[in-house]
C-alpha positions in Angstrom: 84.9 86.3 164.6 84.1 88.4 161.5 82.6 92.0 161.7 79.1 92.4 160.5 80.7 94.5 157.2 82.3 90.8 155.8 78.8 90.3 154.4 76.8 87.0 154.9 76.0 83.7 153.3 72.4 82.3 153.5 71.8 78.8 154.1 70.7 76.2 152.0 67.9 74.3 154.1 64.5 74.8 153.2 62.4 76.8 156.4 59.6 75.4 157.8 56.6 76.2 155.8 54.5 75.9 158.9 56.6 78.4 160.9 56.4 80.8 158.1 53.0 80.7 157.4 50.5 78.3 158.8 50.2 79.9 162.2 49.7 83.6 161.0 46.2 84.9 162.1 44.7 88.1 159.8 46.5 91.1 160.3 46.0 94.7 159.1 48.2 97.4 158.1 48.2 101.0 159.5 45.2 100.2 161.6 43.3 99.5 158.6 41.8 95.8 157.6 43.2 95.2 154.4 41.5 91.9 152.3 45.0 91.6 150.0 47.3 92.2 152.8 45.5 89.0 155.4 47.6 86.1 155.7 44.6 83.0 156.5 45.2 80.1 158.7 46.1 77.3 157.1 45.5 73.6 158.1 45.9 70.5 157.0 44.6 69.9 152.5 44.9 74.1 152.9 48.7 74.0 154.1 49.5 71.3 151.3 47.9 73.0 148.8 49.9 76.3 149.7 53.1 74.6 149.9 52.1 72.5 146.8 52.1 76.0 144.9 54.9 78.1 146.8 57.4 74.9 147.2 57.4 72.0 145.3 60.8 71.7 143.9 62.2 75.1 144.1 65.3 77.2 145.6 64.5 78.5 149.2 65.1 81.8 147.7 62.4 81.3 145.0 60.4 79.9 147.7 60.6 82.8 149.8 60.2 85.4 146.9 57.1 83.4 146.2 55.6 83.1 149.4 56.3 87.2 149.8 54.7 88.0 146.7 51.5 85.7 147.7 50.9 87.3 151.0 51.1 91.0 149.3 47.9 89.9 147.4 49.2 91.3 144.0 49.1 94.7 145.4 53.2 95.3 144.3 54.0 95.7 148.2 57.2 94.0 149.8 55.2 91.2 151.7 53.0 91.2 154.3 54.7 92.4 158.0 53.6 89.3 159.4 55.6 86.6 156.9 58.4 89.1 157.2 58.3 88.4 160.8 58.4 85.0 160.9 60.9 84.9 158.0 63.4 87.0 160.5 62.9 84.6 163.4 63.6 81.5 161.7 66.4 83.3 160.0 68.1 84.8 163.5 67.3 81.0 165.0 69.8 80.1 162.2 72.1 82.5 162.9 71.9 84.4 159.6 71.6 87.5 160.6 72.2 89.7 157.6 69.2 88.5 155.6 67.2 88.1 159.2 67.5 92.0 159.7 66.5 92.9 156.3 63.1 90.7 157.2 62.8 92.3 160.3 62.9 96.0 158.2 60.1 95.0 157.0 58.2 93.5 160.1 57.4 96.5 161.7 59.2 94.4 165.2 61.5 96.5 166.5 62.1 94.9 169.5 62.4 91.7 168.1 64.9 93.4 165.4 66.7 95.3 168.5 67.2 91.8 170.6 68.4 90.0 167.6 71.1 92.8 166.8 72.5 92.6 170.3 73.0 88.8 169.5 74.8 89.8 166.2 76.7 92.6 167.6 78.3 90.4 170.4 78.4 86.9 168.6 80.2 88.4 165.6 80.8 92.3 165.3 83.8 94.0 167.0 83.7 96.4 170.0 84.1 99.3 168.2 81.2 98.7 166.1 78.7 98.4 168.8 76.9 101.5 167.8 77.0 100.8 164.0 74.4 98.2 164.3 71.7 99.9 165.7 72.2 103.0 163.7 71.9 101.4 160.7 68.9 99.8 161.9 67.5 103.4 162.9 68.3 105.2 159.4 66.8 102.2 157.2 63.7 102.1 158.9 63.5 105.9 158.6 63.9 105.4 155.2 60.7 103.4 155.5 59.4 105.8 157.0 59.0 103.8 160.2 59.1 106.4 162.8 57.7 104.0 166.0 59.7 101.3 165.3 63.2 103.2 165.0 62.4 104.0 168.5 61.3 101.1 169.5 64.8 99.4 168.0 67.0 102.0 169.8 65.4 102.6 173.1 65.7 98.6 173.4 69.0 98.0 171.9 70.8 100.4 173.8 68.8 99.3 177.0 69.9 95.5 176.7 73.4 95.7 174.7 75.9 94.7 177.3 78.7 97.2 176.0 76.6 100.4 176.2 76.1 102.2 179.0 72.8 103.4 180.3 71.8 106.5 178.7 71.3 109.1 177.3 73.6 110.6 176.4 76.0 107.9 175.8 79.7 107.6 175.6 79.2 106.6 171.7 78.7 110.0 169.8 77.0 108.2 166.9 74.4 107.1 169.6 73.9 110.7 171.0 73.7 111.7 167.1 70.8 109.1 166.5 69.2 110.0 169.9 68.6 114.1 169.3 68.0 112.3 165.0 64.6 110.8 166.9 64.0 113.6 168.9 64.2 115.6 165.9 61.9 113.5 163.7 59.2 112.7 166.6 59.1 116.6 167.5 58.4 117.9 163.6 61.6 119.9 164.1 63.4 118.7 160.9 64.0 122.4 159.9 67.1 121.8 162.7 68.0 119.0 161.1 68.4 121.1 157.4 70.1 123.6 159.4 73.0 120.6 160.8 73.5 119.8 157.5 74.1 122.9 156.2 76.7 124.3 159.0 78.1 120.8 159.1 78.1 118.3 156.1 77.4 121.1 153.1 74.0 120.7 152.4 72.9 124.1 150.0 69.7 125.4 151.6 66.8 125.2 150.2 65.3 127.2 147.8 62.4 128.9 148.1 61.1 131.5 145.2 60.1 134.7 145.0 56.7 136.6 145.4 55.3 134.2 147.8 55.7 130.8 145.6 53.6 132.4 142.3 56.7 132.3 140.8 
């Protein structure tokens, strides 16, 4: 067994294309239809001619990078949530879960990301680390500013994990710590959360200037 902190390798073989792209219907982001950000359907002289441009002869990786950068539309985003979606399935089907999570960051699945981190956390991680996983999950897609699906991640993982008690609170502190984290970022409240890091990590407070701000 080797903790989820040995880092991973990522295999060699060459995903389908037709999983990754071919049965994708149009999806928008935010709500919003979006013409650069619609993956088609592809069928039969369509699907050659995509994998004719993304494939022929290169490294998955390249393939991959290429296949992201397509469905973006040239608009300098990640990839569309869709292809990132499929990339993390066929990733977690192969068991490499360190490059499937980072798809799944940017998938906007949180479930799918939650199930697939139970699957990591008891095939390979240790005991101890069983709140580690989803809490990093939870902080990096707060950093994307991904508020539904760092719920959606930890309401599920905890729910299904075998190790973890029903809660909350849980035993884990670092759980109860990321439980009140999503309470404080669903409610608005983060003033409380400047306030915790000022008694308890050092965080200066913030500044604010005289005269009302004309200064």
């Amino acid at each position: 067994r080797r903790s989820m902190w040995g880092g991973c390798s990522l295999p060699t073989r060459m995903p389908n294309l037709w999983d990754l792209i071919s049965e994708t219907a149009p999806v928008s982001l935010g709500g919003r239809a979006s013409a650069a950000c619609e993956i088609p359907d592809l069928a039969g002289p369509a699907l050659l001619s995509v994998q004719a441009q993304l494939w022929g002869g290169i490294t998955r990786v390249a393939f991959v990078s290429r296949a992201l950068k397509w469905s973006s539309g040239g608009s300098g985003k990640l990839g569309h949530p869709r292809l990132h979606q499929l990339l993390a399935l066929t990733l977690w089907k192969e068991q490499n879960y360190c490059e499937s999570r980072y798809h799944f960051l940017h998938s906007s699945d949180g479930e799918g990301c939650a199930d697939m981190l139970v699957e990591y956390s008891t095939a390979r991680g240790f005991r101890s680390e069983v709140d580690m996983f989803v809490a990093q999950a939870v902080l990096q897609f707060l950093c994307l500013k991904n508020k539904s699906s760092a719920s959606v991640v930890f309401t599920t993982y905890t729910r299904k994990h075998p190790s973890i008690e029903s809660g909350p609170p849980f035993v884990q502190p670092l759980l109860n710590f990321i439980w009140f984290l999503l309470l404080a970022v669903d409610g608005g409240k983060l003033t409380y959360l400047d306030r915790i890091g000022q008694l308890f990590f050092g965080v200066p407070p913030k500044q604010t200037s005289s005269y009302g701000g004309l200064l």
